[in-house]
C-alpha positions in Angstrom: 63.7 63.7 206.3 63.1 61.1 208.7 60.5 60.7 211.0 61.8 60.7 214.7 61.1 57.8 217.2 58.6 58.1 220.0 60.6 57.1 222.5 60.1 59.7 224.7 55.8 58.5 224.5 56.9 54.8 224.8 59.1 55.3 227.2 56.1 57.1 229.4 53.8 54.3 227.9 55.8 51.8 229.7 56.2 53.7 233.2 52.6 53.8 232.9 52.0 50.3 233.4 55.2 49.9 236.0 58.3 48.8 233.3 61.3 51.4 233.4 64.1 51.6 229.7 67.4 50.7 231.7 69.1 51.1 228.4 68.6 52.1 224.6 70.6 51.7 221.6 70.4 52.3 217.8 66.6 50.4 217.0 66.3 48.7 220.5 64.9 49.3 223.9 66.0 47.4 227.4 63.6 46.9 229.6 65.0 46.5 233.3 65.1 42.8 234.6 65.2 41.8 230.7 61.4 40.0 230.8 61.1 41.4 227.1 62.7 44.3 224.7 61.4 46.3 222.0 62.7 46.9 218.6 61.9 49.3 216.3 60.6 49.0 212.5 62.9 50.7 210.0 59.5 52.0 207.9 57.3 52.8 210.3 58.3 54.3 213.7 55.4 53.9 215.7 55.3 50.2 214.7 57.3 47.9 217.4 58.5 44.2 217.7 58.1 42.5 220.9 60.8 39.8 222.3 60.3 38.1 225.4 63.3 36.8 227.2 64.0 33.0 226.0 64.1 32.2 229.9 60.4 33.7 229.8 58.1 30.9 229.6 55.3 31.1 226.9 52.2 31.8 229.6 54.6 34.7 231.1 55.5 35.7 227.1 51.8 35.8 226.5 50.5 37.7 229.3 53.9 40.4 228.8 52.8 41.1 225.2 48.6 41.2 226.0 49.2 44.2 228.6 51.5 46.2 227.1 50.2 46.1 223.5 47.0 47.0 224.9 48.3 49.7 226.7 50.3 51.0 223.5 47.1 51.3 221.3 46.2 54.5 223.4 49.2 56.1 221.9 48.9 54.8 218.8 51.8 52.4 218.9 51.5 49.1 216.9 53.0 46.6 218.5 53.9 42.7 217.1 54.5 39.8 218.9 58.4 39.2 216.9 59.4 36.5 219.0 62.2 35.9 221.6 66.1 37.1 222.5 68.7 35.4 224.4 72.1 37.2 225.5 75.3 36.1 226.0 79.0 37.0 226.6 80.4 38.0 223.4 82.8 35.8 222.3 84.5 38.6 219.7 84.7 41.2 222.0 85.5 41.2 225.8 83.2 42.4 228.0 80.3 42.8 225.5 77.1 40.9 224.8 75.5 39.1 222.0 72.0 39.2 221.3 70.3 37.3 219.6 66.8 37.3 217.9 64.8 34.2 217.5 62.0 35.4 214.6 59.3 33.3 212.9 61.2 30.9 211.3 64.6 32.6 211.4 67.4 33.8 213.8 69.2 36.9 213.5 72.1 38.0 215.6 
């Protein structure tokens, strides 16, 4: 059986140090005003990836990451600095959005 996402902790986490979820879905977690989102491991759900908004610049990025992975280790939440997401209009499907995720070394949409 799998194990079941924190969410309901990280969500709290986050409040805790003044960011609100506007939105999940599947493996991912909005964050209002889109300074960063979180993305779940497959293998290990108290494991995280960071993004910072590729608007975000790298001092902002930085500082983002430093409080709230700090703040996570309380709970027990690993967090890794993953990289950074853009969005755009979806060019497939009106009214949707793209995302995509700019890893080490790779890009994944």
């Amino acid at each position: 059986m799998a194990e079941l996402r924190p969410l309901g902790e990280i969500m709290e986490s986050l409040e805790e140090i003044g960011f609100n979820v506007s939105y999940v879905f599947d493996d991912l977690i909005f964050i209002e005003e889109l300074h960063f989102l979180l993305r779940f491991h497959e293998q290990d759900t108290h494991k995280l990836d960071f993004f910072a908004h590729n608007d975000t610049d790298e001092k902002k990025h930085q500082g983002l990451y430093k409080i709230v992975s700090e703040h996570f280790k309380k709970d027990s939440l690993v967090l890794e600095n993953a990289g950074t997401f853009e969005l755009s209009e979806s060019k497939r499907e009106e009214g949707n959005l793209d995302i995509v995720f700019h890893e080490r070394n790779k890009s994944l949409v």
